[in-house]
MARDOVO-106312 format. One record per residue (C-alpha): residue number from 1; chain; x, y, z. Coordinates in Angstrom, 2 decimals. Example, Ala and Ser with C-alpha at 12.3 -4.5 7.8 and 13.67 -1.06 7.14 Angstrom:
2
1_A_12.30_-4.50_7.80
2_A_13.67_-1.06_7.14
// end
This chain:
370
1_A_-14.60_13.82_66.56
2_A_-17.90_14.18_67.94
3_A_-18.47_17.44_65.85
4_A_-17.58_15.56_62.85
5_A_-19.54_12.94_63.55
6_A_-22.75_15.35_63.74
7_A_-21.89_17.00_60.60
8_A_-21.80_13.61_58.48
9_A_-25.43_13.12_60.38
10_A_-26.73_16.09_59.04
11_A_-25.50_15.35_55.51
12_A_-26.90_12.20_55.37
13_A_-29.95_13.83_56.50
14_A_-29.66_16.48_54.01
15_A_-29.81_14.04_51.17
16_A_-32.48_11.68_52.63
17_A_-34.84_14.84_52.61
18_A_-33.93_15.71_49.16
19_A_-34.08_12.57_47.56
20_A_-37.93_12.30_49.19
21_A_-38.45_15.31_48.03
22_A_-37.30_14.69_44.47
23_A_-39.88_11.80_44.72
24_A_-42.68_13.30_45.63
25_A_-42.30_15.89_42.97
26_A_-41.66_13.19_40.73
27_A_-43.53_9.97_41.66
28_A_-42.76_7.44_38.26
29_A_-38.95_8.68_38.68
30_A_-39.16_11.00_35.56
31_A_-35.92_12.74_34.70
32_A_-35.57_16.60_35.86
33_A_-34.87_17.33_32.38
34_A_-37.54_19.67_30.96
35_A_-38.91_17.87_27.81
36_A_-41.42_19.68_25.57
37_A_-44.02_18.35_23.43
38_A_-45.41_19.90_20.57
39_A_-49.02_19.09_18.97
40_A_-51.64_20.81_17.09
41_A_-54.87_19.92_15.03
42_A_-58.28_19.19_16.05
43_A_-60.84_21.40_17.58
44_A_-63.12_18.42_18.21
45_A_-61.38_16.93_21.51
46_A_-59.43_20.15_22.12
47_A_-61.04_20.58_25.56
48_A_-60.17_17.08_26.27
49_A_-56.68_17.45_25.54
50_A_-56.09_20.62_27.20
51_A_-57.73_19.33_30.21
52_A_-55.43_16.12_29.94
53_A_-51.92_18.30_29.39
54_A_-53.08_20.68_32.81
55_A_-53.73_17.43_34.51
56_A_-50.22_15.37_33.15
57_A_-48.29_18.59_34.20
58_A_-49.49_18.13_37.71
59_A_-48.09_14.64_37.65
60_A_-44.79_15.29_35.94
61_A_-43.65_19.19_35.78
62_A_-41.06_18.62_33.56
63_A_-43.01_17.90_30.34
64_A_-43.98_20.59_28.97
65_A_-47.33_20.24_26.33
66_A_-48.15_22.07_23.85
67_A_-51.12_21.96_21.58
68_A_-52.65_24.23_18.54
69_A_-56.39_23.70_18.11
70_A_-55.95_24.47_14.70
71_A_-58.00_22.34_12.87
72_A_-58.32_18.53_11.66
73_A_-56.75_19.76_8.00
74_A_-54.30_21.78_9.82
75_A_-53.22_18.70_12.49
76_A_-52.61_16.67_9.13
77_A_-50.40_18.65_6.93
78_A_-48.08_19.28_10.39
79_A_-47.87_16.58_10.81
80_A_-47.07_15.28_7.41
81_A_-44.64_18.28_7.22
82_A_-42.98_16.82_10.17
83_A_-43.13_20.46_12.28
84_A_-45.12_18.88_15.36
85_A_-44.41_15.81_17.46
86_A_-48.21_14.69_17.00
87_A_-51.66_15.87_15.57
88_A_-54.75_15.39_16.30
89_A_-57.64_14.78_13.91
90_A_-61.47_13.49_13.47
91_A_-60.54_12.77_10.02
92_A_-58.58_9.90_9.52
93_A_-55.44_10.53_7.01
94_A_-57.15_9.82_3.68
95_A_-55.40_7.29_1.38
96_A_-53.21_9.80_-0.76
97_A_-52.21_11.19_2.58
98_A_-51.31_8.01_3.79
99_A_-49.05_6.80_0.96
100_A_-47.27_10.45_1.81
101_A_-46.65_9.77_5.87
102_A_-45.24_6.68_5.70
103_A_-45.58_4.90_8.66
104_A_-48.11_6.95_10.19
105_A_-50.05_5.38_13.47
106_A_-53.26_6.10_14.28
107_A_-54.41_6.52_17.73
108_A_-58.19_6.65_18.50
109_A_-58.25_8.77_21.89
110_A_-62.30_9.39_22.44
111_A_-65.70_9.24_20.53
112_A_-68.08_12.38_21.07
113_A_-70.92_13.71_18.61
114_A_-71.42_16.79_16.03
115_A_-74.75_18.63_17.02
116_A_-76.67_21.00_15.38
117_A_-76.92_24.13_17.40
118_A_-79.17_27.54_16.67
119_A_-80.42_30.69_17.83
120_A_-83.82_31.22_17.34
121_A_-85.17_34.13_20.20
122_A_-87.81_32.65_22.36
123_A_-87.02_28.92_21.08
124_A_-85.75_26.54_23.26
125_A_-83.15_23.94_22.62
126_A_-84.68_20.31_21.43
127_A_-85.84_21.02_17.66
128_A_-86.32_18.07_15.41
129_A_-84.62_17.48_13.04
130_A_-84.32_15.10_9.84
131_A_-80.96_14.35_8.06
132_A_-82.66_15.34_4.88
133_A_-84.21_18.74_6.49
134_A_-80.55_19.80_7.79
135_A_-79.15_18.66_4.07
136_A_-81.64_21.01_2.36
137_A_-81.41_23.75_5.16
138_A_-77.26_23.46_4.84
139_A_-77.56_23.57_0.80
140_A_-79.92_26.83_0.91
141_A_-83.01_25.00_-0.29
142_A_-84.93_25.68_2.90
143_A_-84.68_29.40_3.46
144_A_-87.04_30.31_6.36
145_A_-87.78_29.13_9.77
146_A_-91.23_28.03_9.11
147_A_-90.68_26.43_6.19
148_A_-93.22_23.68_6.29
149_A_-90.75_20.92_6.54
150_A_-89.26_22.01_9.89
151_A_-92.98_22.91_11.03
152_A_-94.42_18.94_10.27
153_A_-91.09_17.96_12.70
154_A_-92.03_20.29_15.62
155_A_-96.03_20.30_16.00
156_A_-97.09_22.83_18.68
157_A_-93.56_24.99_18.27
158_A_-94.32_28.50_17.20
159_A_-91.71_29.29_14.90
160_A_-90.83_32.56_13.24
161_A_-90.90_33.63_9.18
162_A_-87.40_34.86_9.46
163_A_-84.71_33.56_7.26
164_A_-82.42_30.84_8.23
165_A_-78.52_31.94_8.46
166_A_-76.18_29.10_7.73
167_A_-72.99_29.16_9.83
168_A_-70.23_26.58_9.04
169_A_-66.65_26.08_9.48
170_A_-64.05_28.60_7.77
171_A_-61.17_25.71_8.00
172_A_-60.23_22.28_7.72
173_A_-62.06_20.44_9.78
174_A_-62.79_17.09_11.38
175_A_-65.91_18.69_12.61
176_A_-66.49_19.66_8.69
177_A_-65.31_15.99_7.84
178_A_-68.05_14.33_10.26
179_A_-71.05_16.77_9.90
180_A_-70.89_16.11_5.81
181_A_-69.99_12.28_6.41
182_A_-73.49_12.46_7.98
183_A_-75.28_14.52_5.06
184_A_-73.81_12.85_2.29
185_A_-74.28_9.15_3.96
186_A_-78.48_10.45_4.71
187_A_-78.75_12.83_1.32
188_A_-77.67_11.80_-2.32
189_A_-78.15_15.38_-3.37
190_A_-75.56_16.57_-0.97
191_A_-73.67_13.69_-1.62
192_A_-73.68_14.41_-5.14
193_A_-73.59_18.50_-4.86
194_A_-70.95_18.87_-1.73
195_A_-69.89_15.69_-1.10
196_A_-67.64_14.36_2.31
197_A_-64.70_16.16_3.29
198_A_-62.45_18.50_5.87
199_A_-63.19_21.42_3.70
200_A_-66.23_21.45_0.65
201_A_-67.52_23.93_-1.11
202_A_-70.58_25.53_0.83
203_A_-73.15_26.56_-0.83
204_A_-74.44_28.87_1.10
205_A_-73.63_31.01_4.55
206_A_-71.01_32.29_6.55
207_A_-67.47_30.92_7.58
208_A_-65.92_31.10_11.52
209_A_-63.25_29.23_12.13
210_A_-63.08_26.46_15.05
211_A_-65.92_24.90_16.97
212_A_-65.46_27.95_18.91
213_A_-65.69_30.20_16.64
214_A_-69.11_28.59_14.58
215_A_-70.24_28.61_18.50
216_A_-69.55_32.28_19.11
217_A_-71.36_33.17_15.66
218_A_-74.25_31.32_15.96
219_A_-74.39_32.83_19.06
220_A_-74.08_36.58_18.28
221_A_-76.85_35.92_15.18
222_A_-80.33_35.57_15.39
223_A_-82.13_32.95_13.60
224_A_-78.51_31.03_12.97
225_A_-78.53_27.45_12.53
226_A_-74.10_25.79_12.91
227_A_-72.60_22.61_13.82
228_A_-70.18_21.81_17.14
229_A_-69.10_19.07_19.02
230_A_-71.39_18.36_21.90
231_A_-69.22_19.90_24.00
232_A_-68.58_23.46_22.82
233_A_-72.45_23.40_22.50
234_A_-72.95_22.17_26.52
235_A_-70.43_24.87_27.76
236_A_-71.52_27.76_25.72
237_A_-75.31_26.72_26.80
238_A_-76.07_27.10_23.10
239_A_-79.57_25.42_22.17
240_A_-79.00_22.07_20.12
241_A_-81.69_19.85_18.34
242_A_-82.94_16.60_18.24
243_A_-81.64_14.07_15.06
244_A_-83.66_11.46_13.80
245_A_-81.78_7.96_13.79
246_A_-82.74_4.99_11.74
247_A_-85.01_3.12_13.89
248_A_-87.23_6.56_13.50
249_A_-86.32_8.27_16.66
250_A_-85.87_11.94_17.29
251_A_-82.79_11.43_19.86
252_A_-80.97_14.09_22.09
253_A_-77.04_13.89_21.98
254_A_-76.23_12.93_25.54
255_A_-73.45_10.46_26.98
256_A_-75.81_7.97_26.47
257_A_-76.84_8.31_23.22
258_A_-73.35_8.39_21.49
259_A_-72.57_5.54_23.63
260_A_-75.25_3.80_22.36
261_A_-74.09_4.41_18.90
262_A_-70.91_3.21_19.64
263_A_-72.69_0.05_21.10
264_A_-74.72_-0.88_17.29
265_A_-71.47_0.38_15.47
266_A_-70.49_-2.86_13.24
267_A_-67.32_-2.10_12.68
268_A_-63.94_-4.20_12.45
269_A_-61.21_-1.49_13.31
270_A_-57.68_-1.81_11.07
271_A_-54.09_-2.29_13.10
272_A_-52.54_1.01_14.36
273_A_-50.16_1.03_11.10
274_A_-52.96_0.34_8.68
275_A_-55.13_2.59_6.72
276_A_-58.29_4.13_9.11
277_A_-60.23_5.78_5.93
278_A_-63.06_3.57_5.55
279_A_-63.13_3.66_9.43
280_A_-66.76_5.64_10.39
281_A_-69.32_5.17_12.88
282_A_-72.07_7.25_10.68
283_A_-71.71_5.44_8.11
284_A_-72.54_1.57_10.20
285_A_-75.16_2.81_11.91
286_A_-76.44_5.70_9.67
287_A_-79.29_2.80_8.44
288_A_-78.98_0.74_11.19
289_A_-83.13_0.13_12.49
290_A_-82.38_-1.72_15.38
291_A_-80.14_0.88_16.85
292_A_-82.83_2.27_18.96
293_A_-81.33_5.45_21.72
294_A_-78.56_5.93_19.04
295_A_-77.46_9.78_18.14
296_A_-76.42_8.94_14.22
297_A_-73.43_11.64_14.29
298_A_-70.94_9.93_16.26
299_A_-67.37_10.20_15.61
300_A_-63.69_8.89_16.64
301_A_-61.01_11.25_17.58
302_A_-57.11_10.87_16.51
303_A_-54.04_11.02_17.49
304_A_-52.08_10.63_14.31
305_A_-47.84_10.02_15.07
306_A_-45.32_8.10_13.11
307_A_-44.21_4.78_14.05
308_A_-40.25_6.00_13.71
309_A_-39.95_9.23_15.83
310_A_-36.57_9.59_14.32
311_A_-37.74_10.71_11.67
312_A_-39.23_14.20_13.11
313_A_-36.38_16.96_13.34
314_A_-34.18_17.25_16.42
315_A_-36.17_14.65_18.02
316_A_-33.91_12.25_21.16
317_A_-35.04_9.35_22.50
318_A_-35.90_11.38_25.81
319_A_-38.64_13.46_24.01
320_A_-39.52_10.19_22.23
321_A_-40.02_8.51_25.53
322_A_-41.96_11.09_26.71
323_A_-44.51_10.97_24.16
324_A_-45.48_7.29_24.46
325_A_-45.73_7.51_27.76
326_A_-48.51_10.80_27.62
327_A_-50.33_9.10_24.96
328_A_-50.45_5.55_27.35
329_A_-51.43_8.13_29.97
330_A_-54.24_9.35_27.67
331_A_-55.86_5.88_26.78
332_A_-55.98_4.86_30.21
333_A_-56.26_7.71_33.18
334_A_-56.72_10.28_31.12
335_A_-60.39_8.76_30.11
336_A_-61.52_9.48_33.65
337_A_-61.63_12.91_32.51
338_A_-64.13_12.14_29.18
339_A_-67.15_11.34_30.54
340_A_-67.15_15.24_32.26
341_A_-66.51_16.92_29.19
342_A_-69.26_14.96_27.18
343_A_-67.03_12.94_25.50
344_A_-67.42_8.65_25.82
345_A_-64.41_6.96_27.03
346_A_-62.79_4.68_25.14
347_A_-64.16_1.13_25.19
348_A_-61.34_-1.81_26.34
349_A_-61.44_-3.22_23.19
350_A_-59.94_0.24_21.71
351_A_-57.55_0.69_24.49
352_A_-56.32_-3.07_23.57
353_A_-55.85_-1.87_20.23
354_A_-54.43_1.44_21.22
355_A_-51.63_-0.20_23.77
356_A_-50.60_-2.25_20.74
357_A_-49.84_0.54_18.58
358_A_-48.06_2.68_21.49
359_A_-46.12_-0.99_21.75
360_A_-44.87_-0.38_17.80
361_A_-43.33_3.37_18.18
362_A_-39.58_3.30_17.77
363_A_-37.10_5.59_18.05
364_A_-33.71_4.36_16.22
365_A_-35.04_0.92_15.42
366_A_-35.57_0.24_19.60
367_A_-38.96_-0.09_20.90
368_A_-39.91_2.41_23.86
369_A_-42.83_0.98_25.25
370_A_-41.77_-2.57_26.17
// end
């Protein structure tokens, strides 16, 4: 009796240990089940993101992330071809691609900056520059280093008669879709020439593909002038310049500066299941005088995922779950990570907006994010 006793003691021991254990591994209660999620798109926020999926995975094991940093143009046709579980994109969907994802939500998960980067030897970083020299430099007009206009924005700089090489993105791009929302917004001929989009017609240089790769060019050629997000420009220790803003200040991109842009940005934002096309920081504070410390190429970045995730193949309500719950993770812990990547957190009026719209995703007709 007594040896019975002990052995029911030791179960019930067994299975106290194990369900603290299970706990500890798993402290919101999430299911054992391995869950995978699959996303691709944007380069823009890509070190966000991955940073966010290594840090999730610590929390909960089980869900396993995947994302593509294939490009903005690449995020959006996934996901309007229904092959991913979400996309990521600096471009919102445009109208015509809109009408063809019904239902789509977008999800603005951070705000960082486009930045003109180059590789001139013996120059350091913190050239000026002028919307309308970068238009003229980026449509071939100005074809040397010491062309006269970039010399009257940098007195005392010594730089060289060697001619400028253009680098600029291969793919479709957010990056693409910000940098010539900027040029066409501050230059009617490139407005009129090139025009705004995730992919244009270049008029002159040479293609990489990813903000890595225009990094990783500009940085193997000499006298190359690109365009990256601020961060693949702080990590790779690239040289960036100096943009003029409206109020007629040569301004560094720091935290500071895109937040102040995001600050003087005028701009009412639509619902989750509206239309975001018309939505752009550029353009509100591209001739905005007051907005003194602003960098003027400030941008969004998107999560793009349909308000019905029934209607993505071999999708379950598990999976489903899952993904509302790592994009509420992203709005709200997951900004402690921006800041350290050079990205701005999200202000609370745009995680108010944001909880909304994770409120409206449905799987079968049920909410999951009550």
């Amino acid at each position: 009796m007594k040896g019975r006793s002990i052995a029911i003691i030791a179960i019930i021991i067994i299975a106290v240990i194990s369900i603290a254990t299970w706990y500890s591994l798993n402290p919101a209660g999430t299911p054992q089940k391995e869950i995978s999620l699959n996303g691709a798109g944007a380069t823009f926020p890509f070190p966000l993101i991955d940073k966010w999926i290594s840090e999730y995975n610590k929390i909960y094991p089980n869900i396993k992330i995947n994302y593509q940093p294939i490009g903005s143009g690449g995020g959006q046709r996934a996901h309007i071809e229904k092959t991913v579980h979400f996309a990521a994109s600096d471009a919102p969907l445009s109208d015509e691609q809109f009408k063809n994802a019904t239902n789509t939500l977008h999800i603005p998960i951070t705000i960082g900056a486009v930045v003109p980067i180059y590789n001139i030897p013996n120059v350091p970083k913190g050239l000026n520059f002028t919307g309308e020299v970068l238009a003229k430099i980026f449509l071939g007009e100005i074809k040397k280093w010491n062309d006269p206009a970039i010399l009257a924005l940098n007195p005392g700089i010594s730089l060289p008669d060697a001619d400028i090489t253009v680098v600029h993105r291969a793919d479709s791009s957010g990056t693409t879709y910000v940098w010539t929302n900027y040029l066409s917004a501050i230059s009617r001929e490139w407005k009129e020439r090139v025009g705004m989009s995730t992919a244009v017609n270049w008029p002159v240089g040479l293609g990489a593909k990813g903000n890595d790769g225009v990094a990783a060019l500009v940085q193997q050629t000499p006298y190359s002038i690109g365009y990256v997000e601020f961060t693949y420009a702080m990590t790779t220790g690239l040289c960036y310049g100096k943009v003029k803003n409206a109020a007629g200040e040569f301004i560094e991109p720091s935290i500071d500066s895109i937040m102040k842009a995001v600050e003087y940005a005028a701009i009412t934002l639509p619902k989750g299941y509206e239309s975001w096309s018309k939505v752009s920081i550029v353009n509100s504070i591209v001739n905005n005088t007051q907005a003194k410390g602003a960098y003027p190429i400030v941008s969004f970045s998107y999560i793009i995922v349909y308000r019905e995730l029934n209607v993505l193949p071999g999708m379950d309500r598990a999976t489903a779950k899952a993904l509302v719950d790592f994009l509420w993770w992203c709005i709200h812990e997951g900004q402690n990570y921006a800041a350290g990547l050079y990205y701005v957190p999200l202000p609370s009026n745009v995680v108010k907006l944001n909880e909304e719209t994770l409120k409206m995703i449905t799987f079968n007709g049920q909410i999951i994010k009550t």
